[in-house]
N, C-alpha and C positions, 0 to 999 in steps of 0.2 A: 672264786671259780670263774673259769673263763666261759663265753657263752659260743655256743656251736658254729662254726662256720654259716654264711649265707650258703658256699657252695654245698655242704651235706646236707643242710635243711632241703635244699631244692632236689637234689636227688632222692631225699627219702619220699618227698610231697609225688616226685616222677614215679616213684615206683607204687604209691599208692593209688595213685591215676591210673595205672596200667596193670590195677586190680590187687595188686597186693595187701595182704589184711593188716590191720594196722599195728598187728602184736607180731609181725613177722617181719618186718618192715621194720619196726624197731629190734627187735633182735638181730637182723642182719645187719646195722650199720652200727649197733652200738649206741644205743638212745632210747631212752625210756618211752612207755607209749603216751605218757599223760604230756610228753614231749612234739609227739608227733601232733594229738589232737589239740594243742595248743598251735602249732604253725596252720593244722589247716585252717581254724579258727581262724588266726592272723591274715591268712592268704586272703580268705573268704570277706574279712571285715576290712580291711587295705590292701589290697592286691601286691601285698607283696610279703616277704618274710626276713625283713631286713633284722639284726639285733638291736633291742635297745640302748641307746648310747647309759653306761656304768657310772650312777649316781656318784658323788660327792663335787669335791673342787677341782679345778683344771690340774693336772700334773705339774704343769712346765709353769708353776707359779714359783720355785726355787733359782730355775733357768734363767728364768725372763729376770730375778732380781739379782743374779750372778750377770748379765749380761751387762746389766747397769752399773756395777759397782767396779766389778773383777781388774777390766782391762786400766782405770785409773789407780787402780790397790796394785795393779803390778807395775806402775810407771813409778809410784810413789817409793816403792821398795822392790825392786827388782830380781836383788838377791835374797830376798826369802823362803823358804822353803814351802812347799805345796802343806804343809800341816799349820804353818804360821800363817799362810793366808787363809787357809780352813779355818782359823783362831780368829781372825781380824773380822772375816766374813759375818762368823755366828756374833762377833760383838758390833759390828756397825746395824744389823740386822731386829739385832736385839734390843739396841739404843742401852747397852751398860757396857761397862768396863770388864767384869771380870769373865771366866767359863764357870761353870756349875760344876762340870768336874773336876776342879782345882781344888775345891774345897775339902776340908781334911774331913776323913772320914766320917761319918756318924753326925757332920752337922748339916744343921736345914738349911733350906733354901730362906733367903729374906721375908717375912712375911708368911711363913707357912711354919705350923704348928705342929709339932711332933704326934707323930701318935703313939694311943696310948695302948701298954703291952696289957694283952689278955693273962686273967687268971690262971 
């Protein structure tokens, strides 16, 4: 779930300023009220009601290792197709040889252990 604009948080914060109740204010823009009393909160303890930047790891961690490899994989083989470089990608990346989904149906991965079927 994506988190609300700065700009609607400040217009609901505006209209509550200028006395609007705070369950009407969320019903007109569309925002819950435990929404609202969370930005005033926020306003009031940082002066501001910026969103929190969305926990995990950087996005452009695929990019940035496409950026490094990509344009030397296309010098080296020119005429390959956009799927064969896809192929090359995920195995220089990987540091093995093969794709996982080469493998014939129903067998495991290297090292990983079948499980086992329920009663």
């Amino acid at each position: 779930m994506r988190a609300y604009s700065k700009d609607l948080r400040l217009k609901v914060l505006a209209a509550v300023d200028r006395g609007m109740p705070r369950a009407e204010a969320a019903e007109v823009f569309g925002v819950s009220v435990p929404s609202v009393k969370r930005w005033l909160r926020l306003r009031k303890e940082t002066g501001g009601v910026e969103p929190k930047p969305v926990p995990g790891p950087p996005q452009a961690r695929k990019g940035a290792a496409l950026e490094a490899v990509l344009p030397a994989q296309v010098r080296e083989d020119p005429d390959a197709m956009l799927e064969e470089h896809r192929e090359a990608f995920s195995r220089r990346r990987r540091g093995c040889g093969g794709l996982d989904r080469q493998r014939e149906p129903g067998a495991q991965a290297p090292g990983v252990a079948a499980q086992k079927s329920r009663p």
